[in-house]
C-alpha positions in Angstrom: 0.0 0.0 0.0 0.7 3.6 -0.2 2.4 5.1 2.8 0.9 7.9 4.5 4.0 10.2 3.8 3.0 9.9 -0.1 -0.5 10.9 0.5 0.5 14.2 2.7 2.8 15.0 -0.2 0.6 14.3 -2.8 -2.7 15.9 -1.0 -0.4 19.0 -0.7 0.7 18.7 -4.1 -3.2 19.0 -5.3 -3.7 22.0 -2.4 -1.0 24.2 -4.2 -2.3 23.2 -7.7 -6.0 24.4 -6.8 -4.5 27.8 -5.3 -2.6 28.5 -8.0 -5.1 27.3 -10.4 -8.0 29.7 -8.4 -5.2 32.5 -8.5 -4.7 32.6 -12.0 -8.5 32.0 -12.8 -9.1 35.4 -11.0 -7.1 37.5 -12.8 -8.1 36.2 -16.1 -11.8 36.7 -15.2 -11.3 40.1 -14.1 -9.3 40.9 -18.0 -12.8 39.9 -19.4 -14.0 43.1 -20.1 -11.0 44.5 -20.4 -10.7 42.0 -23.8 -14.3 43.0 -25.1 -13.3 46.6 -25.0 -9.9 45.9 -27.1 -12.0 43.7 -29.1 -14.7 46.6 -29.6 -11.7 49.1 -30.2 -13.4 50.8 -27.3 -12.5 54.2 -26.5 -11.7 53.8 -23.0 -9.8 50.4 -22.8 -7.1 51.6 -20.8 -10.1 52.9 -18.4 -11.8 49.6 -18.3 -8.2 47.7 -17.8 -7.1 49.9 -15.0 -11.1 49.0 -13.2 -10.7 45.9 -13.1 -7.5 45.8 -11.4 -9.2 47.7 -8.6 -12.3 45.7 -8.8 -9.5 42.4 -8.3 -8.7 44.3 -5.2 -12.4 44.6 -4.2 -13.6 41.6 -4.8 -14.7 42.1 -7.9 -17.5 45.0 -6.6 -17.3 47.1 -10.0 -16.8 44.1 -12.1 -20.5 43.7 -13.4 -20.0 47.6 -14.2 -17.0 46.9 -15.9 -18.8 44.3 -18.4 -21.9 47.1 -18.9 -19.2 49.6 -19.5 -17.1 47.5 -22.1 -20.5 46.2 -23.9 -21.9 49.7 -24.6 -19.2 50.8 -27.3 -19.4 49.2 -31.1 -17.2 50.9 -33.6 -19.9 50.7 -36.2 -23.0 52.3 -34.0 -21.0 54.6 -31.2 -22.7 54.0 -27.8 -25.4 52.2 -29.3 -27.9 54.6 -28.6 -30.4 55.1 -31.6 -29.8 54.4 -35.4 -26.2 53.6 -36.8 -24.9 56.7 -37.8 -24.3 56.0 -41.5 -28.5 55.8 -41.6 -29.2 59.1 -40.0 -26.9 61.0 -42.3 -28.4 59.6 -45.2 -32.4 60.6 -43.9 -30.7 64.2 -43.5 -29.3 64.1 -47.4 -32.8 63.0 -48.4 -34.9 65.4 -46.2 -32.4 68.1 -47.6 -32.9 67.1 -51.1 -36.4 66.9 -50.4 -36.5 70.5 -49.0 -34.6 72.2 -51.8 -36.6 70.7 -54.2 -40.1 72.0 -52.5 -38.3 75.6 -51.9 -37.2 75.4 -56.1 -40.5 74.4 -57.1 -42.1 77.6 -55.3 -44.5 75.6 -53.5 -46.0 77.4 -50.8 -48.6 76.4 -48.0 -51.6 78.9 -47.7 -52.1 81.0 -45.2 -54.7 79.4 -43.4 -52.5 75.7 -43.4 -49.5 78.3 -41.8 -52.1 79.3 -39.2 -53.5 75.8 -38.4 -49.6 74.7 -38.3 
């Protein structure tokens, strides 16, 4: 059989293995946002990489802020708030368009359509 000195090396063995595998698991999962804003060539990566080193510190408190933060930016939309950009400058070529083309035609609204307006 195995002698009991093995086991206390070997049980000790696996105790330093799951620290250090724990360690290093915590530092990679607080880079996670930090990755998804240098993946979203987000404007404030360095911001977002610096937070999460202080959320390591604080037991990951601002980490679930971190993730909002990092998720908001897409290159192609901004902040993601409203229609892409590409889409609202082409309504406002159109509605221009659209006005110079009323103002060149001389159409006017009455009077009483102004007042109702």
């Amino acid at each position: 059989m195995l002698s009991d000195g093995f086991l206390d090396y070997f049980a000790l063995g696996v105790l330093f293995f799951v620290v250090i595998v724990l360690f290093y698991g915590i530092i990679v999962l607080h880079d996670i946002p930090y990755g998804i804003a240098k993946r979203r060539n987000h404007p404030h990566q360095d911001a977002i990489h610096a937070a999460g080193w202080v959320s390591l510190f604080t037991l990951h408190a601002l980490w679930p802020f971190l993730w909002i933060w990092a998720m908001l930016y897409r290159t192609d939309r901004g902040w993601g708030f409203g229609a892409p950009r590409a889409e609202l400058e082409q309504q406002l070529a159109e509605m221009r368009q659209r006005l110079e083309r009323l103002e060149g035609a001389g159409v006017s609204r009455p009077a009483s359509a102004v007042e109702e307006a």
